[in-house]
C-alpha positions in Angstrom: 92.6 99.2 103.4 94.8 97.3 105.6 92.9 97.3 108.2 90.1 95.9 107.0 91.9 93.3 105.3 93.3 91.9 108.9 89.8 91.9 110.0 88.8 89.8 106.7 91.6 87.6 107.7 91.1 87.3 111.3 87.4 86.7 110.6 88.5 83.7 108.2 90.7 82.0 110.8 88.0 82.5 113.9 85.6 81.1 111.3 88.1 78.0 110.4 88.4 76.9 114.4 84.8 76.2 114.0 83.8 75.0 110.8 85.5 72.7 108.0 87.2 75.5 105.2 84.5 74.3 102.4 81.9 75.7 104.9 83.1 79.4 105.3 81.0 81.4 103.4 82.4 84.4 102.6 79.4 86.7 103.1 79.6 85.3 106.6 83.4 86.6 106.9 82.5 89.6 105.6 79.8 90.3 108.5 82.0 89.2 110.8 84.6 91.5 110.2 82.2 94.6 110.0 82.6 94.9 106.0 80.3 94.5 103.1 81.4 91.7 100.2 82.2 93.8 98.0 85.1 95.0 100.2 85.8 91.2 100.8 86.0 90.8 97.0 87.9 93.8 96.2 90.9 92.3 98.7 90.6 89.0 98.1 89.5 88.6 94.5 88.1 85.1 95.2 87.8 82.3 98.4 90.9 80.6 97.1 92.6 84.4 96.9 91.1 84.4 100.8 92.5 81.1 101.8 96.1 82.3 100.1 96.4 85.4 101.8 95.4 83.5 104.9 98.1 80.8 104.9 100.6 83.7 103.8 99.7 85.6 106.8 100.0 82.3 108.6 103.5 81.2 107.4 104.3 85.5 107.5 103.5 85.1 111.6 105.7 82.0 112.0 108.3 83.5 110.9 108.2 86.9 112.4 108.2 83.9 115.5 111.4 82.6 114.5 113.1 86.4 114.3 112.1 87.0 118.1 113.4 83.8 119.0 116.4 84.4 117.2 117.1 87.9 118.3 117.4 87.2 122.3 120.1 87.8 124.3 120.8 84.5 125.0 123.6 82.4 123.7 124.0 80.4 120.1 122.3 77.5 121.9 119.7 78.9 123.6 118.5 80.8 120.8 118.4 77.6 118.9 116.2 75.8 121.7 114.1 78.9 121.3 113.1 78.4 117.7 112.7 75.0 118.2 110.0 75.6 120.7 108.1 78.4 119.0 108.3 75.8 115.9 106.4 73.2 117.9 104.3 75.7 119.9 102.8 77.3 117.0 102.2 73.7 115.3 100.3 72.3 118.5 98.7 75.9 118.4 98.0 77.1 114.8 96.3 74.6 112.4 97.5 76.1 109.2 101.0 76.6 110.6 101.0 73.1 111.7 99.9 71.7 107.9 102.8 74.2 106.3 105.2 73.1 108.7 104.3 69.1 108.2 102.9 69.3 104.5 99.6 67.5 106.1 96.3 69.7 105.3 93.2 68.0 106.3 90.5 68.3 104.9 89.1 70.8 107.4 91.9 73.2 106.0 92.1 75.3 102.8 94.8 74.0 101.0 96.0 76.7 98.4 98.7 75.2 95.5 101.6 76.1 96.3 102.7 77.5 93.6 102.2 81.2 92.1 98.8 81.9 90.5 98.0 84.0 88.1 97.4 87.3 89.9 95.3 90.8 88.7 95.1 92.1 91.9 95.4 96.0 92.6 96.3 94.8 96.2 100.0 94.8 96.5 99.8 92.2 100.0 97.3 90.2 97.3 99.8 90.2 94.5 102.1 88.4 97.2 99.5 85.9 98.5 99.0 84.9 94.8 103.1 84.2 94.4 104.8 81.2 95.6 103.6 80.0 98.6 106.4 77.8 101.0 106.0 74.5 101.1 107.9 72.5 104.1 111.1 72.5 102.7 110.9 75.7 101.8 110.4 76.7 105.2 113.1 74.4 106.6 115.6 76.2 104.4 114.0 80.0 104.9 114.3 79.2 109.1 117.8 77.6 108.9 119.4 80.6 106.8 117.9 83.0 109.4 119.5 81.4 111.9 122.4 81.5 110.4 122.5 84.9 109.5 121.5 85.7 113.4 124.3 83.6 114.9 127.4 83.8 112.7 128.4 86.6 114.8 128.1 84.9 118.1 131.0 84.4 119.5 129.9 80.9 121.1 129.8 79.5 117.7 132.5 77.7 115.7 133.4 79.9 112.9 132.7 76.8 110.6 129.9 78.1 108.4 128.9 74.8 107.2 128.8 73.3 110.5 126.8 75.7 111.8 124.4 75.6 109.3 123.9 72.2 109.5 123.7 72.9 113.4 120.6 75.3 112.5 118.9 72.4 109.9 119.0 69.8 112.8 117.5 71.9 115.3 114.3 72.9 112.7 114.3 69.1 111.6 114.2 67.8 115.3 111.3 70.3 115.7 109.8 69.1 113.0 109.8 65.8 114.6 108.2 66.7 117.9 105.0 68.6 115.7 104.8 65.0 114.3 105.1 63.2 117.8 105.3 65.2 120.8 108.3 64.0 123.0 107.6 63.3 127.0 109.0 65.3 129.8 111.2 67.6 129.1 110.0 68.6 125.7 111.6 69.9 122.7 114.1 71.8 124.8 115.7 68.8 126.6 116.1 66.9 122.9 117.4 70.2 121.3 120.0 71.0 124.0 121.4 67.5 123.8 121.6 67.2 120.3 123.4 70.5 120.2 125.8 69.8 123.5 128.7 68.3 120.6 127.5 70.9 117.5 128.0 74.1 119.7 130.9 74.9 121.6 130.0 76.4 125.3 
């Protein structure tokens, strides 16, 4: 029931903005979202099988981010400065995004392992919450082969794949940088077009 499970998972993260992870109670996210706990159960499996689909949703959102981004009509660069800003954005914005992004959960946050766990589920989008979730690294690469993929077409690019890859890593790791310590005026943008006035060609 898909549905339902988006109102599970929405009524975990409006329950998160207000109370440390280790105090949701499930049968509270289960009121919340109109369902009994049995139907929270028979998604989730378990709080930790909650708090993985969550962060997969999460991490699934941020990246549906960086597609948009990616798929304006705008030029190489401009597209670029794009998915730098949704990147900071949606870490100033989105707690969990901001702890997958940086690799910094608090201790207000659930903080799944990473890796796969074992999984039983008759849920198929609960099968994939229990695999591998991405760590920052992971998420690094997964954005700068996107982008990539996106641009290597444009014409305003040099047809160096390498170069433009590396192009792609610098503007998700300067990103990176201004989630850690937000730059003054002019933002991400100003930082991100500057670095890339020498990688892309006008």
């Amino acid at each position: 029931m898909p549905a339902a499970r988006e109102s599970l998972l929405d009524a975990a993260f409006t329950a998160l903005a207000h109370r440390p992870w280790s105090a949701v109670r499930m049968v509270d996210v289960a009121a919340t979202a109109g369902v009994s706990r049995q139907t929270l159960y028979n998604e989730f499996g378990s709080k930790e099988g909650l708090a993985r689909a969550l962060v997969r949703r999460e991490a699934d959102g941020y990246l549906a981010g960086i597609d948009r981004a990616l798929a304006q009509p705008l030029d190489a660069r401009e597209r670029l400065t794009a998915t730098a800003e949704w990147t900071a954005a949606s870490a100033r914005e989105n707690p969990l995004v901001r702890a997958m992004v940086t690799g910094c959960w608090s201790e207000r946050l659930p903080a799944p392992t990473l890796t796969a766990v074992p999984s039983s589920s008759a849920v198929p989008a609960q099968r994939r919450a229990d695999g591998p979730l991405p760590s920052p690294g992971d998420l690094v690469a997964i954005v700068r082969e996107r982008a990539v993929a996106a641009l290597s077409g444009a014409g305003a690019v040099r047809p160096d794949h390498a170069d433009l890859a590396r192009s792609c890593e610098l503007v998700v790791r300067l990103a990176l940088s201004c989630v850690a310590a937000p730059p003054g005026e002019g933002g991400v943008s100003e930082l991100v077009r500057a670095a890339l006035q020498r990688q892309l060609t006008p």
